[in-house]
C-alpha positions in Angstrom: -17.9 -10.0 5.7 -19.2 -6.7 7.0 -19.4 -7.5 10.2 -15.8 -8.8 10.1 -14.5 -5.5 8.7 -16.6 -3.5 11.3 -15.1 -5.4 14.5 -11.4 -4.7 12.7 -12.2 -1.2 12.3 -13.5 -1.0 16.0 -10.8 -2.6 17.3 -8.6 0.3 15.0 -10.1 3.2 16.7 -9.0 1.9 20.2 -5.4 1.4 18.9 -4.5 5.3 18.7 -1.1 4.6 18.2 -1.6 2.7 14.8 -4.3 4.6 14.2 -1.2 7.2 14.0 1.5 5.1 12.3 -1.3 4.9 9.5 -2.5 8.4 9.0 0.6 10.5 10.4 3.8 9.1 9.9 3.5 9.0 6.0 2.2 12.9 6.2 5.3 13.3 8.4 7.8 11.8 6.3 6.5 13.5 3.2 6.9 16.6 5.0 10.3 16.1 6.1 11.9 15.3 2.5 9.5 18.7 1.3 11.4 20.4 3.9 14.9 18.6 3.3 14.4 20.0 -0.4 13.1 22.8 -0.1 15.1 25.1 -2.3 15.7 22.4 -4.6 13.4 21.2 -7.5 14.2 17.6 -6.4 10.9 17.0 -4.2 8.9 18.5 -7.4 10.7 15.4 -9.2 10.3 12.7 -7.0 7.1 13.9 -5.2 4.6 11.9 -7.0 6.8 8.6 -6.8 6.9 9.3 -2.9 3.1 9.5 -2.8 3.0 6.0 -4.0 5.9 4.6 -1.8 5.4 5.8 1.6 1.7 4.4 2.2 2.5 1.4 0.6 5.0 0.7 3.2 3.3 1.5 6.3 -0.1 0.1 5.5 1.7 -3.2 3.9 3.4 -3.2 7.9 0.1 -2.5 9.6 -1.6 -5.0 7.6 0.4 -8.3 8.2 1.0 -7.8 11.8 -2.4 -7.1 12.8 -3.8 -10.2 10.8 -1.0 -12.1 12.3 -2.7 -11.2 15.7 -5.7 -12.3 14.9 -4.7 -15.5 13.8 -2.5 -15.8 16.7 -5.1 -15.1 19.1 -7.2 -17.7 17.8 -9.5 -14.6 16.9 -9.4 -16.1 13.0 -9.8 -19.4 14.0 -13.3 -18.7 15.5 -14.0 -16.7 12.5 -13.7 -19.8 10.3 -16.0 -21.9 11.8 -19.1 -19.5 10.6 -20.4 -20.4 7.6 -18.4 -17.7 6.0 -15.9 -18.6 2.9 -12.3 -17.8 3.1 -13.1 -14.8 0.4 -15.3 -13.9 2.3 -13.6 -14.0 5.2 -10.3 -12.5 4.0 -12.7 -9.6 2.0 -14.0 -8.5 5.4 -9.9 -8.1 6.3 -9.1 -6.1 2.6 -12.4 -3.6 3.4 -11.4 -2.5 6.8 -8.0 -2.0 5.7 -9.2 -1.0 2.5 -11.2 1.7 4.6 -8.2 2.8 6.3 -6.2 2.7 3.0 -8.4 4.9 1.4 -8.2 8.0 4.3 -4.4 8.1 4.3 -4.7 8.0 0.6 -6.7 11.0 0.7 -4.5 12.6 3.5 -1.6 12.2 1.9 -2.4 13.4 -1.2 -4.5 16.8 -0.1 -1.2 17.4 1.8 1.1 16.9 -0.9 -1.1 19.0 -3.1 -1.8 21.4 -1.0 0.4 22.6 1.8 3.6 21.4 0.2 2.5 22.7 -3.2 3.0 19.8 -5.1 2.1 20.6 -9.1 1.0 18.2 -11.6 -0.4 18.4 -15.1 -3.1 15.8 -14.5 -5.9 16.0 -12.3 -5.9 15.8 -8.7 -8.2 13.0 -8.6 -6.4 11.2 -10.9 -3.9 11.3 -8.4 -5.7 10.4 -5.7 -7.1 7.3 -7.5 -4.0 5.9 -7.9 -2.8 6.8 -4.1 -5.9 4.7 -3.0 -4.7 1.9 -5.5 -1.3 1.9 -4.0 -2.7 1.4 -0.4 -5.5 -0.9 -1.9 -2.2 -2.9 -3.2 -0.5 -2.6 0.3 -3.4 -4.2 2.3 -3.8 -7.1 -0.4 0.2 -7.8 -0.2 0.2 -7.7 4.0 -2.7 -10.2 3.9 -1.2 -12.3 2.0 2.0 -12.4 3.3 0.7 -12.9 6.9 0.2 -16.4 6.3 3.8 -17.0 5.8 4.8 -15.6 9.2 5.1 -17.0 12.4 5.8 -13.5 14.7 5.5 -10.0 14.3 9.2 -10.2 13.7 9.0 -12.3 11.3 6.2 -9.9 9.2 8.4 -7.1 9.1 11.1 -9.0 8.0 9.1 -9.2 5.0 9.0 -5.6 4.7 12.9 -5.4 3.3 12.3 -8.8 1.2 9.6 -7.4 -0.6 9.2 -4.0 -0.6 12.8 -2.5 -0.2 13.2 -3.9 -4.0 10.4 -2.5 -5.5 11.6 0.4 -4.0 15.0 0.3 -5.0 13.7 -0.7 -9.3 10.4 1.4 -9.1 12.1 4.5 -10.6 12.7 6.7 -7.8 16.6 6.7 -7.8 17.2 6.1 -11.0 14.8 6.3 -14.5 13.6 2.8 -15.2 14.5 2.4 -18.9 18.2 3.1 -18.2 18.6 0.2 -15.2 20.7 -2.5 -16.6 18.9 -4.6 -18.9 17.8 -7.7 -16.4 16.7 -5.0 -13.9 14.9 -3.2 -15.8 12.8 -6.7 -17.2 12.6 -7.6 -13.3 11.4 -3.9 -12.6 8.6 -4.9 -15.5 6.8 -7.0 -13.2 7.1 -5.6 -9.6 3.3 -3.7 -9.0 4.9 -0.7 -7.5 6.7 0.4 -10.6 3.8 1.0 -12.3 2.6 3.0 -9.5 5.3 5.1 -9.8 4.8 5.4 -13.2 1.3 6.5 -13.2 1.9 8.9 -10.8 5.3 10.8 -13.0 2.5 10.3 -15.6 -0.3 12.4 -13.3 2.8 14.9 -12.9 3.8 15.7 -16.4 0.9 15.2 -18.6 -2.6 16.7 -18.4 -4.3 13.7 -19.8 -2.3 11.0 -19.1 -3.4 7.3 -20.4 -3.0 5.4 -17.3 -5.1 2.2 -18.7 -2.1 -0.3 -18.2 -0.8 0.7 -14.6 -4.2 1.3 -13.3 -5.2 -2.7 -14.8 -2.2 -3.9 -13.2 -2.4 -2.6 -9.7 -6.1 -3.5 -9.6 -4.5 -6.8 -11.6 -2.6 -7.8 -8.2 -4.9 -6.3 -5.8 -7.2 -8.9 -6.7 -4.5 -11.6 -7.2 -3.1 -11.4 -4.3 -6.3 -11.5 -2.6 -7.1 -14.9 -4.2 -3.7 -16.3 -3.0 -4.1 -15.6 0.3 -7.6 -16.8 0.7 -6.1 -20.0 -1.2 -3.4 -20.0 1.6 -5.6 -18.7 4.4 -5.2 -20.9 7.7 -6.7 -21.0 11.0 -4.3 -20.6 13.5 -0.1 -19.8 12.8 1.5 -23.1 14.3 
C-alpha cells in the first residue's frame, strides 16, 4: 500500500502541469471571484462554501483520470497480481491523493484566510479540517467513479453528472431550507452540502457543532472507498 502511494506520488512530481492544476488553479479561481467582489460583501458570504467547492472539483478531475491511466496502461493490472487486496490496493491510490488533497487543502485555506482576509467566527483549523475532508471526499468519489469510465473523456464527463448538482443544491446560490421541497430532501443526501454547511457554520459561529457533517463526509469517504474496491477491475475493456 505504501509503496503504491509512493510510486503515484513520484510519478506526481514529474507531472508539473497537474502538479499545477492541483495546487494553483483552485488558489487562482479563489482569487479571481475575491477580486471580482471586492467591494462587495458577497465573497465574505460565499467564501467558506467556495473553499469547499473548488478542490473538490479539481482533485475529483485529477483523481479519475490518472487512475484511468493506470488501469489503462495495464500499470493496475500488474499491481493486482501481488499479493495485495483490492483495499489495499485502492488505499495505496486514496493516500497519495489523500497526500495531495491535504496540501491544496492547506493552501487554499491559508490563502483564503490570509491574503484575501477571509473572517470567520470559528477557528482556522476547524476550517482547514473540513477543507482536507472535502478533498479527502473528492479523491474517494474520482476513485470510484474511474471504474465506470472507458476514456479520459469519458471521466470528465462525470464531472457535470455528479458534481455540477451538488453544486447547484449545496447552498451556494440559494439557502438550502428555502429550495423547493423535493430539492431540498435531494440536497439532504448529496455529501457536499454538508460541506458547505460546516463551513457557513466555521464562518458564523465561534464554536460551531459540526458532529453530523464532519460523520457524514468521513461517512462517504469511507463508503465510497469500499465501493470502488468492490468494483475495482484490472484493466478498462
Amino acid at each position: 500500500m505504501i509503496a503504491t502511494a509512493a510510486r503515484v506520488l513520484t510519478q506526481l512530481r514529474h507531472d508539473p502541469r497537474t502538479i499545477a492544476m492541483i495546487l494553483l488553479v483552485p488558489l487562482l479561481l479563489l482569487s479571481l471571484l475575491w477580486w471580482i467582489y471586492e467591494d462587495s460583501p458577497v465573497f465574505a458570504q460565499i467564501g467558506p462554501t467556495l473553499l469547499a467547492i473548488f478542490p473538490v472539483m479539481i482533485m475529483f478531475l485529477v483523481t479519475s483520470i490518472t487512475t484511468l491511466r493506470e488501469r489503462r496502461s495495464g500499470t493496475l493490472e500488474r499491481l493486482m497480481t501481488l499479493p495485495l487486496s483490492k483495499v489495499q490496493l485502492l488505499l495505496g491510490y486514496a493516500l497519495a491523493f489523500g497526500t495531495v488533497a491535504v496540501v491544496q487543502a492547506v493552501l487554499a485555506s491559508v490563502l483564503m484566510l490570509g491574503p484575501l482576509g477571509l473572517e470567520t467566527e470559528g477557528s482556522a483549523a476547524l476550517l482547514i479540517l473540513v477543507a482536507v475532508l472535502d478533498g479527502l471526499l473528492a479523491v474517494a468519489l474520482g476513485l470510484f467513479v474511474s471504474a465506470f469510465a472507458r476514456t479520459e473523456f469519458q471521466a470528465v464527463q462525470f464531472m457535470p453528472a455528479l458534481i455540477l448538482p451538488q453544486l447547484l443544491l449545496c447552498g451556494l446560490l440559494v439557502p438550502r431550507d428555502e429550495l423547493p421541497r423535493l430539492l431540498e430532501y435531494l440536497s439532504d443526501v448529496l455529501p457536499l452540502s454538508y460541506a458547505a454547511d460546516a463551513m457557513s457554520a466555521i464562518a458564523s459561529e465561534s464554536t460551531p457543532d459540526l458532529t453530523l457533517e464532519v460523520t457524514v463526509l468521513g461517512g462517504f469517504v469511507i463508503g465510497l472507498l469500499l465501493l470502488g474496491a468492490a468494483t475495482l477491475r484490472r484493466r478498462t475493456p
